[in-house]
RODO-955112 format. One record per residue (C-alpha): residue in one letter; x, y, z; residue number from 1. Coordinates in Angstrom, 3 decimals. Layout:
BEGIN
<pt><residuo>a</residuo><x>X</x><y>Y</y><z>Z</z><num>NUM</num></pt>
...
***
This chain:
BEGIN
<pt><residuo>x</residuo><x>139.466</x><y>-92.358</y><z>21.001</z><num>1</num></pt>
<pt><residuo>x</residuo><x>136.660</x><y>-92.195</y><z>23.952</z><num>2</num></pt>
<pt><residuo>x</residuo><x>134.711</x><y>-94.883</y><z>24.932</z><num>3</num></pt>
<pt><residuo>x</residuo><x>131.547</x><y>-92.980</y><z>23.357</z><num>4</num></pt>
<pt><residuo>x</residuo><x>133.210</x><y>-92.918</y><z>19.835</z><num>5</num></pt>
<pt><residuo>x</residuo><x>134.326</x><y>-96.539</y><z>20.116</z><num>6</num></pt>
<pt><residuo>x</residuo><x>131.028</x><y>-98.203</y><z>20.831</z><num>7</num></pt>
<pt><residuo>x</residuo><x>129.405</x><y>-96.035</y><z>17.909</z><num>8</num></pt>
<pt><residuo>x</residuo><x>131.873</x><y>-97.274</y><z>15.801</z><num>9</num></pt>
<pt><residuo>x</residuo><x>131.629</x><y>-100.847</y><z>16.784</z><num>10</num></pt>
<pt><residuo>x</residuo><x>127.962</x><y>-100.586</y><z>16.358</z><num>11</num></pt>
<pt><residuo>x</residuo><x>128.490</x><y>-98.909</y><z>12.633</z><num>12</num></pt>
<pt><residuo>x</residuo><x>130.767</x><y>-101.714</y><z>11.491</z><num>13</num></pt>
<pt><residuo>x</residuo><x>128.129</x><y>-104.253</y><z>13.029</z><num>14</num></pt>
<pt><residuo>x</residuo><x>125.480</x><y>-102.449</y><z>11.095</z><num>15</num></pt>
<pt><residuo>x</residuo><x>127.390</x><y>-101.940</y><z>7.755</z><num>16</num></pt>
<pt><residuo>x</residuo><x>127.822</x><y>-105.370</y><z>5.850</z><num>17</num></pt>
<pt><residuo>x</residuo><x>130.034</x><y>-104.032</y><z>2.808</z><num>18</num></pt>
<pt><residuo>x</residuo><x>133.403</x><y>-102.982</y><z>3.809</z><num>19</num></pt>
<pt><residuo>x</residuo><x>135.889</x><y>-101.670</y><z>1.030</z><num>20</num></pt>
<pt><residuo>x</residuo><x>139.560</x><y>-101.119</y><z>1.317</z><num>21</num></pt>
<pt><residuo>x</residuo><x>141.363</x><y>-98.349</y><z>-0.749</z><num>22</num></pt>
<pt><residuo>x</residuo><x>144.793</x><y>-98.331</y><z>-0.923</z><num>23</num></pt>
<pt><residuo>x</residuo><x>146.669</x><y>-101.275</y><z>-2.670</z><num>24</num></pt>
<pt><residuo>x</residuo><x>150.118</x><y>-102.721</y><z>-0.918</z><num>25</num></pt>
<pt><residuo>x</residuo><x>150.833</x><y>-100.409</y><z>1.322</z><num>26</num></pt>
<pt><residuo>x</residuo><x>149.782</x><y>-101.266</y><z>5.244</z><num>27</num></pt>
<pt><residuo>x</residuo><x>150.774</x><y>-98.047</y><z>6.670</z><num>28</num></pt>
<pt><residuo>x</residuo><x>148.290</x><y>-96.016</y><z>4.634</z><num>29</num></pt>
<pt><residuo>x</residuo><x>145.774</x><y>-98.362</y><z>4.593</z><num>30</num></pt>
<pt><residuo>x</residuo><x>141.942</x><y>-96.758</y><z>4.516</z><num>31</num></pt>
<pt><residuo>x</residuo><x>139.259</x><y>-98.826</y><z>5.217</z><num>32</num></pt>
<pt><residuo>x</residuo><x>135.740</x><y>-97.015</y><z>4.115</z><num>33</num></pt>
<pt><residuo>x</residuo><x>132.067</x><y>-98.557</y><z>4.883</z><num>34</num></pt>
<pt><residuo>x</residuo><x>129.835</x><y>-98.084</y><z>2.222</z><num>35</num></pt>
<pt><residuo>x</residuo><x>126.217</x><y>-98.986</y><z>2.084</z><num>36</num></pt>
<pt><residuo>x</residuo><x>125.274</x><y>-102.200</y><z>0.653</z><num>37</num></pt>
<pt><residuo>x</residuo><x>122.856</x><y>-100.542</y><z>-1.698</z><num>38</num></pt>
<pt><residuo>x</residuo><x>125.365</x><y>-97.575</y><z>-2.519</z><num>39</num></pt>
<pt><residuo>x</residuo><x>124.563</x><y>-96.574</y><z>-6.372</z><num>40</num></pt>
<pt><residuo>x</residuo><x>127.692</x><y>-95.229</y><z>-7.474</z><num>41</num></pt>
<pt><residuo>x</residuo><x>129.782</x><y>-98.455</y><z>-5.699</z><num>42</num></pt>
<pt><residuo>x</residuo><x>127.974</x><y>-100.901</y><z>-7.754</z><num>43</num></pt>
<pt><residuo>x</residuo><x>128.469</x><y>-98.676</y><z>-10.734</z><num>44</num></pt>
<pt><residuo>x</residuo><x>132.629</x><y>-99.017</y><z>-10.101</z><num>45</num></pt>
<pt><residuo>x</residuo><x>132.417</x><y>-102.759</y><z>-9.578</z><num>46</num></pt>
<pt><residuo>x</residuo><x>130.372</x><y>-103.007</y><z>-12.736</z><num>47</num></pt>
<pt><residuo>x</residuo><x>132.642</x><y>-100.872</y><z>-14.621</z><num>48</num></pt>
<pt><residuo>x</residuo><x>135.349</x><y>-103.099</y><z>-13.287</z><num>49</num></pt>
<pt><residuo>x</residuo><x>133.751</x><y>-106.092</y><z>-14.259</z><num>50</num></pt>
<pt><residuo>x</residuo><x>132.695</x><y>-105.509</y><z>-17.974</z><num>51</num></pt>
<pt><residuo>x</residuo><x>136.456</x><y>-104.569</y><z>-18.361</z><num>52</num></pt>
<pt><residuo>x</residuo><x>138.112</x><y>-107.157</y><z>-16.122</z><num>53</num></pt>
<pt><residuo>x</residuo><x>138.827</x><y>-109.352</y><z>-19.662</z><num>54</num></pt>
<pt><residuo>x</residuo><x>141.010</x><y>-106.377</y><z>-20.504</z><num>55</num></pt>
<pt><residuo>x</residuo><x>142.746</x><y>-106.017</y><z>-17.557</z><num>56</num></pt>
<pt><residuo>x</residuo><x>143.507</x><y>-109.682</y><z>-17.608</z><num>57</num></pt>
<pt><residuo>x</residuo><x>145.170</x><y>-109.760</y><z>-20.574</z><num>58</num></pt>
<pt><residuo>x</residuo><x>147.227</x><y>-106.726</y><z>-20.119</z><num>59</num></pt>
<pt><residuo>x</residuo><x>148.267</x><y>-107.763</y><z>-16.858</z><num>60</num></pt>
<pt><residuo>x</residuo><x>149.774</x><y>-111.264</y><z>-18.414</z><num>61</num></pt>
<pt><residuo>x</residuo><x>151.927</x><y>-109.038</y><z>-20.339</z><num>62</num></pt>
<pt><residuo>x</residuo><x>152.150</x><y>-105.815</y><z>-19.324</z><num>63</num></pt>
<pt><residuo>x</residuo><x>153.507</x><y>-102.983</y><z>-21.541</z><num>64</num></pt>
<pt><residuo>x</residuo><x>156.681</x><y>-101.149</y><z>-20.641</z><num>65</num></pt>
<pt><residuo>x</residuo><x>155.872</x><y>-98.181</y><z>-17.530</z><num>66</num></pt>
<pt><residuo>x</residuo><x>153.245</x><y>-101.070</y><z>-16.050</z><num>67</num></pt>
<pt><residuo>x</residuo><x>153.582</x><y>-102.838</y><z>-12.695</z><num>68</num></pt>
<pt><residuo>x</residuo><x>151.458</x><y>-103.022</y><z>-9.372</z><num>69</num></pt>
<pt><residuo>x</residuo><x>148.303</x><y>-105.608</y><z>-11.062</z><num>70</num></pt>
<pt><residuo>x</residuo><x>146.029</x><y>-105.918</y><z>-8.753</z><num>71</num></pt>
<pt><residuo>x</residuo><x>142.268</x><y>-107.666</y><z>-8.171</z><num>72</num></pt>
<pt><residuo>x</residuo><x>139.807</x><y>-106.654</y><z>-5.722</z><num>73</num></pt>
<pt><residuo>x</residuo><x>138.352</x><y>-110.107</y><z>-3.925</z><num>74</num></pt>
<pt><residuo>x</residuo><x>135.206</x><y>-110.269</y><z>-2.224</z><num>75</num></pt>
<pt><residuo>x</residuo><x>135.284</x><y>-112.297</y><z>1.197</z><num>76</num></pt>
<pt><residuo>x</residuo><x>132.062</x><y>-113.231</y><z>2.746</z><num>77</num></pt>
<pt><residuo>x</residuo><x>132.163</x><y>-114.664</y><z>6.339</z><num>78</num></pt>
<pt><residuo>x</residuo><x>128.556</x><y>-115.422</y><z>7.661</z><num>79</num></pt>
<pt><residuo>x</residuo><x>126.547</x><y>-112.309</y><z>6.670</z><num>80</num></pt>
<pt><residuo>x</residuo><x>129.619</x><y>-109.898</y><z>7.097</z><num>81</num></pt>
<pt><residuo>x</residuo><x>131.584</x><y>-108.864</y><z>3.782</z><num>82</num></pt>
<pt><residuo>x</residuo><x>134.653</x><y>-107.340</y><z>2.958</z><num>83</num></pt>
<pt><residuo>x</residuo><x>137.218</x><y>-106.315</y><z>0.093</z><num>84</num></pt>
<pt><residuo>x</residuo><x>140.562</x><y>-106.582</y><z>0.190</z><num>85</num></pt>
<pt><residuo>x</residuo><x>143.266</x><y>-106.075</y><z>-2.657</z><num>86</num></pt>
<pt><residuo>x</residuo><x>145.126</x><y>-109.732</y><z>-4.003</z><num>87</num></pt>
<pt><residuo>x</residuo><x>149.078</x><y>-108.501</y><z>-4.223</z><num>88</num></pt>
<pt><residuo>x</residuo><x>150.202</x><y>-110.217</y><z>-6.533</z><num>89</num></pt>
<pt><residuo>x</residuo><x>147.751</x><y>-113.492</y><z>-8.199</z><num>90</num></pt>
<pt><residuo>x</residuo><x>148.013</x><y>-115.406</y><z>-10.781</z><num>91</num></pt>
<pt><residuo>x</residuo><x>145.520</x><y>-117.448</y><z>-13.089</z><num>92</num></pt>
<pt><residuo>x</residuo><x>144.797</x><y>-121.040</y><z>-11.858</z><num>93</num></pt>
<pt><residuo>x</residuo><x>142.851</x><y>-123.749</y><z>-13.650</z><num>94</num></pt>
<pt><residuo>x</residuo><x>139.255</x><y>-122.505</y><z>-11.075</z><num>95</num></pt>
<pt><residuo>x</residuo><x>140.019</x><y>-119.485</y><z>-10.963</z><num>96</num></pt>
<pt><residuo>x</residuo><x>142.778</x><y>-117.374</y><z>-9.380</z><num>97</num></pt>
<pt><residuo>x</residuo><x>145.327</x><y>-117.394</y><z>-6.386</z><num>98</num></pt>
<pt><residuo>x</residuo><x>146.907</x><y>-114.515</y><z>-4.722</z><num>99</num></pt>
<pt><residuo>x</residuo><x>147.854</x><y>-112.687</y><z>-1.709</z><num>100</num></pt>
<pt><residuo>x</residuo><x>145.790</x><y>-111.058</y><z>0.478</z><num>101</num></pt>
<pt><residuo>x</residuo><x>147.115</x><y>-107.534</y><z>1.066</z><num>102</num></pt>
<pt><residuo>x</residuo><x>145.107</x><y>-105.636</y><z>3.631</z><num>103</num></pt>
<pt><residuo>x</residuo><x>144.622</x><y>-106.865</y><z>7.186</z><num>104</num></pt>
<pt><residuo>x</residuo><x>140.580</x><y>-107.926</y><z>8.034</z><num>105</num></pt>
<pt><residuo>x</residuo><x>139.248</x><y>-105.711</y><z>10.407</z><num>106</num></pt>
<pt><residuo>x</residuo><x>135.025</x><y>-108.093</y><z>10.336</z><num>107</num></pt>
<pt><residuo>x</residuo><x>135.707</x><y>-111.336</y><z>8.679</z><num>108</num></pt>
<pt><residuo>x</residuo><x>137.788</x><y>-113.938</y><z>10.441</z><num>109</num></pt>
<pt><residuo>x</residuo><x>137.918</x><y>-116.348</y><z>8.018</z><num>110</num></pt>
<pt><residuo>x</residuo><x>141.181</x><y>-114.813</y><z>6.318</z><num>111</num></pt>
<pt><residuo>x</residuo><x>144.381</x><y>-113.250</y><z>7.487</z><num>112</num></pt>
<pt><residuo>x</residuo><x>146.767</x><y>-110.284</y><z>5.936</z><num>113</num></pt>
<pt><residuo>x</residuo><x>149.394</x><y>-112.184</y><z>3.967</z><num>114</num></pt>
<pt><residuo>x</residuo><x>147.505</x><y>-115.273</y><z>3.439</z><num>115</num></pt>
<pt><residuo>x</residuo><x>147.348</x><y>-116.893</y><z>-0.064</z><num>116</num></pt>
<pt><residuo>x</residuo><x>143.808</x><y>-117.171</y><z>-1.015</z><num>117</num></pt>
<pt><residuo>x</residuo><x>141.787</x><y>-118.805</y><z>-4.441</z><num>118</num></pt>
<pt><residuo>x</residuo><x>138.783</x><y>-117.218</y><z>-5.360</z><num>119</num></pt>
<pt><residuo>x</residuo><x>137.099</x><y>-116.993</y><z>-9.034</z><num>120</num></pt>
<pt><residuo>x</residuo><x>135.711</x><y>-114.086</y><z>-11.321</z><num>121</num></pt>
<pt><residuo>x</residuo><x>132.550</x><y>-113.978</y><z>-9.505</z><num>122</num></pt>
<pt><residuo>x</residuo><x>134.458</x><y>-112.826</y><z>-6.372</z><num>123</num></pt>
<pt><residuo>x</residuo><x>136.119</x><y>-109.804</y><z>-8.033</z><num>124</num></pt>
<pt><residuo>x</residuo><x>134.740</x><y>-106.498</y><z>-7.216</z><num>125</num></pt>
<pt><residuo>x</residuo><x>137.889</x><y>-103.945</y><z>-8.834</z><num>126</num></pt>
<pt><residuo>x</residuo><x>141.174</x><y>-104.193</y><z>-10.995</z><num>127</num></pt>
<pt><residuo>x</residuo><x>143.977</x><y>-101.918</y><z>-11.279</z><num>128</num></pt>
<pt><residuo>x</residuo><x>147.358</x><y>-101.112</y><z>-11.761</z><num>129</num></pt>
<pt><residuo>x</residuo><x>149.639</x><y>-98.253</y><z>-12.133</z><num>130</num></pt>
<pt><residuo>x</residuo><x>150.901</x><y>-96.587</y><z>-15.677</z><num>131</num></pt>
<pt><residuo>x</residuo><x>153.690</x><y>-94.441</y><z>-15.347</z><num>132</num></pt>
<pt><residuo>x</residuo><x>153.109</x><y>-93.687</y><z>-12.039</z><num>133</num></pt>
<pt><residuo>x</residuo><x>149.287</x><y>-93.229</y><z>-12.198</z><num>134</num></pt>
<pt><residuo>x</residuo><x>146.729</x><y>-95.086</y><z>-11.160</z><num>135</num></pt>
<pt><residuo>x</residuo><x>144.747</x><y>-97.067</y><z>-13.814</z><num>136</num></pt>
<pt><residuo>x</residuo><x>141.560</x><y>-98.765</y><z>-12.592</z><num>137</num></pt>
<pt><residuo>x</residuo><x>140.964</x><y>-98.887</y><z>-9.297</z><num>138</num></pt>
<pt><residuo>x</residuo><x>137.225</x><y>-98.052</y><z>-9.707</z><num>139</num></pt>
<pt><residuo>x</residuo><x>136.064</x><y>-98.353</y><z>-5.986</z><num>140</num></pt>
<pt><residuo>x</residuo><x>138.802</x><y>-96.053</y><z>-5.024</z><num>141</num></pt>
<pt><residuo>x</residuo><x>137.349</x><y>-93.482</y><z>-7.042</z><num>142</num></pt>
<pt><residuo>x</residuo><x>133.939</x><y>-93.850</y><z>-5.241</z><num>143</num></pt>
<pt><residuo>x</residuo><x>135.710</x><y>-94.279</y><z>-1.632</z><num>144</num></pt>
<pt><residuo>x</residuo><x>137.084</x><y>-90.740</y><z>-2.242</z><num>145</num></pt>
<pt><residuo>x</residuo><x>133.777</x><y>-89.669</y><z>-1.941</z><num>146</num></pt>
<pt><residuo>x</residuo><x>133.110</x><y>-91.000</y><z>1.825</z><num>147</num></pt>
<pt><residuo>x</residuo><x>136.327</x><y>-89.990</y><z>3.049</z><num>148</num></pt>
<pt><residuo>x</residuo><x>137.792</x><y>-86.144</y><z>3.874</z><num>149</num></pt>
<pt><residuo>x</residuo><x>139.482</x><y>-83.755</y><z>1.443</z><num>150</num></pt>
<pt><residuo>x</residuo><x>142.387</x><y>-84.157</y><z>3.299</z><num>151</num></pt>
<pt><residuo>x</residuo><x>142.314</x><y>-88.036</y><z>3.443</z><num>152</num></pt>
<pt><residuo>x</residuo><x>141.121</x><y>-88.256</y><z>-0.204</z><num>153</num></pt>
<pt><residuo>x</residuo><x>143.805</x><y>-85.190</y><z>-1.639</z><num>154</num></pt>
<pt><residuo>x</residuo><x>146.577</x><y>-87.609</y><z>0.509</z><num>155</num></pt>
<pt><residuo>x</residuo><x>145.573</x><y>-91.050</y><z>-1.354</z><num>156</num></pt>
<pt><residuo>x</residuo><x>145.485</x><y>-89.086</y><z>-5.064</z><num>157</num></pt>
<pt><residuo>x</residuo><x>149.037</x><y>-88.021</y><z>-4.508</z><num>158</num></pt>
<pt><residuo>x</residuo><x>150.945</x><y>-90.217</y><z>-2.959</z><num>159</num></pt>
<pt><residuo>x</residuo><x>149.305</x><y>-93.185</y><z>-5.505</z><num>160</num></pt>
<pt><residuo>x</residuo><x>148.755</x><y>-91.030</y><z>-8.819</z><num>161</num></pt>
<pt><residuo>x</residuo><x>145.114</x><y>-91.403</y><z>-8.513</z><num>162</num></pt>
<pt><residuo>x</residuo><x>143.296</x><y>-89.205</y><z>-11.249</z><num>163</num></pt>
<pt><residuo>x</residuo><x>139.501</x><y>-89.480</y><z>-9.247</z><num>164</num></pt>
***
């Protein structure tokens, strides 16, 4: 990567407060996507995801046969910088939730890859899981296909079984 292309892209990430991740557990295939604060369609998916998140809940405490991979977008905000990660796996708590933290930050500092983190309902921004080896959920994803290139985007729908 030259110089040139590295200081834009330090500049866009300094310029771009929402940062979304898109793939779920797997660090090798990671994609990290900026989208704009104000981007329509993203707060349509995390609304989406929202209205339906008591759903999602109670499947995921007992999840039919051909189910696995539950998963909860988490919102971290470190000063004015945010960014979403996937929680692989979490469980309920008595505030809120627990989980791991399954992508590694590339702007806030104020978590790590692997750590265990609590956060409530408020902080959730996606669900999703996988159904017989498609994707269910996973709202955001959908609308980071958008941003990203065929080829990048074709990749991600089929190695995960994602129907966007």
């Amino acid at each position: 990567m030259t110089l040139t292309v590295r200081a834009a892209l330090c500049l866009l990430l300094a310029l771009v407060p929402l940062h979304v991740r898109a793939q779920d557990a797997d660090q090798g295939d990671d994609k990290t996507v900026m989208v704009a604060p104000d981007d329509a369609d993203m707060a349509a998916a995390i609304a989406k995801a929202r209205s339906s998140l008591d759903d999602f809940l109670a499947l995921s405490d007992s999840p039919p046969p051909g189910t696995d991979k539950f998963k909860l977008k988490v919102m971290v905000v470190d000063g004015n910088v945010t960014e979403h990660f996937w929680v692989i796996p979490f469980k309920r708590t008595a505030t809120g939730f627990v989980g791991i933290l399954a992508n590694e930050p590339e702007l806030v500092r104020n978590v790590v890859f692997g750590q265990n983190i609590e956060f409530t309902r408020d902080d959730i921004s996606d669900w999703g899981y996988t159904r017989d080896g498609h994707q269910v959920g996973s709202f955001t994803v959908c609308v980071m296909f958008k941003q990203m290139s065929k080829e990048e985007a074709d990749y991600m729908r089929a190695k995960y079984g994602f129907d966007c």
